[in-house]
N, C-alpha and C positions, 0 to 999 in steps of 0.2 A: 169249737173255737179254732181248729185248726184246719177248716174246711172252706171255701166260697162258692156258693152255688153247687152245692153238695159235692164238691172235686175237691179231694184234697192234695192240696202241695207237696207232693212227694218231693222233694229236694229240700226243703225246710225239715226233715226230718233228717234227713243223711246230716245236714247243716247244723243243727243241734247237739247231735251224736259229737260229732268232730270236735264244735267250740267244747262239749263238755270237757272231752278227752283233751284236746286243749292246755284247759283252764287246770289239769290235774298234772300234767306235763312242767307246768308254772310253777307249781305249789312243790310238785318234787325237786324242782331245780333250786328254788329259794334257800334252802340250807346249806348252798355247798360257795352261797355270798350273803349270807345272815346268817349269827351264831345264837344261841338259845338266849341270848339276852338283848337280840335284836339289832346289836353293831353289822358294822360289814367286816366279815372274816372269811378271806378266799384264800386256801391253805396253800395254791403252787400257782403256776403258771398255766398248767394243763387245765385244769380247773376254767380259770379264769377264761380261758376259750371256749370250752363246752357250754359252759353257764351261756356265754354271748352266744352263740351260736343256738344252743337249746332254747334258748326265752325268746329270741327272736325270732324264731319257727311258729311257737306257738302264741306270740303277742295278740295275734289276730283275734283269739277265744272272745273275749267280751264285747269288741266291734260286732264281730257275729252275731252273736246273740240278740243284740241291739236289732244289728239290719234282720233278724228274721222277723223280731218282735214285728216290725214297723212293716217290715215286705207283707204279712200278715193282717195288720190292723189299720195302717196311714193311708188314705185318712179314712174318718171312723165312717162307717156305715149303719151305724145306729144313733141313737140320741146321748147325749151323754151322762146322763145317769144310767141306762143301761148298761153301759161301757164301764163303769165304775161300779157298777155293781157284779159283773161281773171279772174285772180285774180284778177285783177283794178278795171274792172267793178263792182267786184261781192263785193269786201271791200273796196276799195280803196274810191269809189265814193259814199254810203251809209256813211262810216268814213267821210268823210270831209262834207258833209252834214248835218250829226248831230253835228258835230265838230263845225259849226257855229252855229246850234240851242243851245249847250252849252253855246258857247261863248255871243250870245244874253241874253240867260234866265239869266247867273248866271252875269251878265254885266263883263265879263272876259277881258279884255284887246288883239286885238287882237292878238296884240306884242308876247303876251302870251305862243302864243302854235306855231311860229313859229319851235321851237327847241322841245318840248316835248309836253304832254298830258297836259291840263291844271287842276290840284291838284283838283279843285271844281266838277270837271268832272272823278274821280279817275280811274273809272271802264275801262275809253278808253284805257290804258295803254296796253291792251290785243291785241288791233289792230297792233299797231307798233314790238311786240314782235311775233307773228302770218306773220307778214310782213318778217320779220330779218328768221322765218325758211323757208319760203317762198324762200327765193333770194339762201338760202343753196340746197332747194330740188334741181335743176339744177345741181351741182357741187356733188352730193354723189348722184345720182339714178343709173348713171354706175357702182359703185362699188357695192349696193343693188344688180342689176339686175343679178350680177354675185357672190355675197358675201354665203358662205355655212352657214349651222344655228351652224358651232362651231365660226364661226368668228363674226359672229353677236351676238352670247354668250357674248363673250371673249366682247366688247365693252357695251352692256346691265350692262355687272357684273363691269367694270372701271366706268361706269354711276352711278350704286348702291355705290357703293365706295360711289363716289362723294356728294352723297346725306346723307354723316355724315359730309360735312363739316359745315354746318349751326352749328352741336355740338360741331366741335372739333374748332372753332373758337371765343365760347365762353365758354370754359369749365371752367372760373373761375364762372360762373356761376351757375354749375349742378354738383359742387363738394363742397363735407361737409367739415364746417372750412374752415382752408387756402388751399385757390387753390393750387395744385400740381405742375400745368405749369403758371396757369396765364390765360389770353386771350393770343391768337392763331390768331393775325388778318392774318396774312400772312404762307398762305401754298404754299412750292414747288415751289421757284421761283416769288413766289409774294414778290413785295417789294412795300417802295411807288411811286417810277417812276417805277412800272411795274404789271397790274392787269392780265397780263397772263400769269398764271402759266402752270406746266407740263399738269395739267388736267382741264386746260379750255375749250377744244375744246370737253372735251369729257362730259362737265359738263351741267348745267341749261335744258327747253324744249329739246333739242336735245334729252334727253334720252328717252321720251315719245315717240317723232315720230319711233324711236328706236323700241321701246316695239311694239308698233303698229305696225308698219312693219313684226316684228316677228312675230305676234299672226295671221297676217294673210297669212304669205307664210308658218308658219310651224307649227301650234295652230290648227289642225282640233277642230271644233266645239263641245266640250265635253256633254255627256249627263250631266240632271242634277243631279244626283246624287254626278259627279267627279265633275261636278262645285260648288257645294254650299259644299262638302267635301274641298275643296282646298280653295275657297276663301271666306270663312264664319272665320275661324283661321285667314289665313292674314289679313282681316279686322278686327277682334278683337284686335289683334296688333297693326295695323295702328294706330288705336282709342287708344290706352293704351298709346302711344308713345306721338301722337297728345294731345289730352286732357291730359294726367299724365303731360307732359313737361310744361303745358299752367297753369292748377289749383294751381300747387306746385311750381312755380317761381313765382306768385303774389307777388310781392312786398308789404309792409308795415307789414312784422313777425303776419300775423292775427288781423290786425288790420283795421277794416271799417271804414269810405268810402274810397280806395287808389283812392287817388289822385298826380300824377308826370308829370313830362315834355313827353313829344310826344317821343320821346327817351325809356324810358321806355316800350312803349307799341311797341314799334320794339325789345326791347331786350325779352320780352312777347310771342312774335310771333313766336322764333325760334321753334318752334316746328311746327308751323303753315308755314311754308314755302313751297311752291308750288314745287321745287327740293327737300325736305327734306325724309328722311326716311318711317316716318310713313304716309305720303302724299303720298307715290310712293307704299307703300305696298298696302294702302287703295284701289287707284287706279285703281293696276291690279285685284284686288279680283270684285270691279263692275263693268268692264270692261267686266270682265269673263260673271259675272251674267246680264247684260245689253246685251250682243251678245246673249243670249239666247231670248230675246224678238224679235217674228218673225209673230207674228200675222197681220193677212191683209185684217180682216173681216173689217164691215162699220164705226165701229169706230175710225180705223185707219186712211182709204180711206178719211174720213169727216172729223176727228177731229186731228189726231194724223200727219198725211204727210202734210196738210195745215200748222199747226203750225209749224211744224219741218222747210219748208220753209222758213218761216217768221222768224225764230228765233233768225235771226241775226240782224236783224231791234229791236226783243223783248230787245233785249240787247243791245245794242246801245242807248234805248230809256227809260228805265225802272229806272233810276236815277230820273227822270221827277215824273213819278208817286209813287215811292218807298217813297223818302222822306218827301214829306207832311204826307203822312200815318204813318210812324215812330211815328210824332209829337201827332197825332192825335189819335193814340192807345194807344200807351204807358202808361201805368198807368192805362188802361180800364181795362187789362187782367190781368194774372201773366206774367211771362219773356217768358218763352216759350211758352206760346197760344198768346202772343202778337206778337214774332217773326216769328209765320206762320201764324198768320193772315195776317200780313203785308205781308209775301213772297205771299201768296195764293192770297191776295188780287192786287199785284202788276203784277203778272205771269198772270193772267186772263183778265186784263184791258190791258196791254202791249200786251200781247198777239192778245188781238181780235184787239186795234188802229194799230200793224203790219199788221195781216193778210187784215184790211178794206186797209191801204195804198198802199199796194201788188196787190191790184185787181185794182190799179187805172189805165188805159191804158197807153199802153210807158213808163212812169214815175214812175209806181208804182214797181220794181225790182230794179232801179236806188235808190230810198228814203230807202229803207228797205232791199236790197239784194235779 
């Protein structure tokens, strides 16, 4: 699966590795502006800049993921039942497996997670969303397989559009004194009997798989010099956008410790959204810098293609080991060597329990993908 024409994409593997470490980067930083009953409680000042600072570093984890999936499989080169039969296996069946071990360890109800991901288990929410571009790749690889790189533009740039509307739907928020417009819940067609508006279709993950696609039917592989000239600036942006939006809407006028309703720390986040602007800037800038990782000496071959393997089991499982550690450091360190200790220390333990459960015969691909 993770091969074309028997060449495998070394760079998809480094890219893997990273968004994992990423995505546990995230999860370490979430408790120091969520308190154990899920409000927003950011205890100082200092704080509140690391958190901005740390999550905007690593927002990129889940775009990635996305663009490797699609850099890999868009569009499909098989029939799609084969595609589906083999997506099952490879997520479908690893997902509901730990889905029960969730549901055991956190004593979830199992009622629960018929309809969604269960809240205690937050991180699963990436399967079912991953599932949903899944069912699309089928119905848009015909139009890919023949689509020009000005028509695949023309829908990337409606994509980018799209990714201000995290802002313009709360702009009474990120304008001085009295708001101009107000809040903007509804754009273009959206009402409240109706969430699909003119630019739904062309909105959310869609635009990654998007970008991906382009970067690899029409993106030759730039030296590094044009790479880190190009996306060394847009990720500085990314970051100014991400962190500036996140530091400077803390609520409470400067005043520590904020503490508000669970509400808060969503209105918080707009900048922080995985479709949003300086998300999607960041993105393509490590994206760029990540396909340039092509190494395949012994470090790779041993350490780097085994885990990459495994990495979907790492993440599926790593809630497990992540949050005792949380507990358990916190207040050992400062904010920031506490929140890589914990990603470092969770990414490594996750890591080797995937790759041991990977090597278990027949069963070990099934448990961990």
């Amino acid at each position: 699966m993770n091969e074309e024409k028997n060449k495998r994409i070394v760079f998809l593997d480094y890219l893997r590795l990273i968004a994992c470490f990423m995505v546990m980067i995230i999860h370490a930083v979430e408790p120091y502006y969520f308190n154990q009953n899920g409000d927003l409680y950011i205890a100082n000042k200092c704080d509140a800049f690391w958190v901005a600072i740390i999550d905007s570093a690593a927002r990129s984890c889940v775009p990635l993921f996305v663009m490797a999936s699609s850099f890999l499989l868009f569009p499909l080169r098989m029939t799609a039942g084969n595609f589906f039969l083999r997506r099952a296996m490879r997520i479908l069946i690893p997902f509901a497996i730990w889905l029960g071990v969730y549901v055991w360890h956190f004593g979830i109800k199992p009622l629960d997670v018929v309809f969604n991901f269960p809240m205690a288990a937050g991180h699963l929410w990436f399967v079912p969303m991953l599932l949903g571009l899944y069912i699309a790749m089928p119905l848009l690889s015909p139009w890919a397989e023949k689509a020009s790189k000005r028509e695949v533009s023309l829908f990337i740039g409606l994509w980018f559009f799209t990714s201000l509307f995290p802002f313009i739907r709360r702009l009474s928020l990120i304008t001085l004194g009295e708001p101009f417009f107000g809040a903007v819940p509804f754009l273009w067609g959206e009402c409240p009997w109706n969430g699909f508006g003119a630019f739904y279709y062309v909105s959310g993950f869609f635009g990654y798989m998007l970008i991906a696609f382009y970067m690899r039917k029409f993106v030759p592989a730039l030296s590094w010099a044009k790479t880190l000239a190009f996306s060394i600036p847009l990720f500085v942006v990314g970051m100014a956008i991400m962190a500036g939006g996140f530091y400077f809407l803390v609520p409470g006028g400067g005043s520590y410790p904020v503490h508000q309703p669970y509400g808060a720390a969503v209105r918080l986040e707009m900048s922080l959204e995985y479709c949003s602007l300086g998300v999607a800037a960041a993105t393509v800038s490590l994206f760029l810098v990540i396909r340039k990782f092509t190494a395949e000496g012994w470090f790779y071959n041993y350490v780097i293609r085994p885990a990459s393997e495994a990495s979907y089991g790492t993440y599926l499982m790593h809630m497990i080991v992540l949050a005792p550690l949380v507990g358990y450091f916190r207040g050992v360190f400062s904010t920031p060597v506490s929140v890589v200790v914990v990603a470092v220390c969770s990414f490594v333990a996750s890591t080797i329990i995937s790759c041991l459960l990977r090597r278990i015969p027949i069963i070990g691909k099934f448990i961990v993908g």
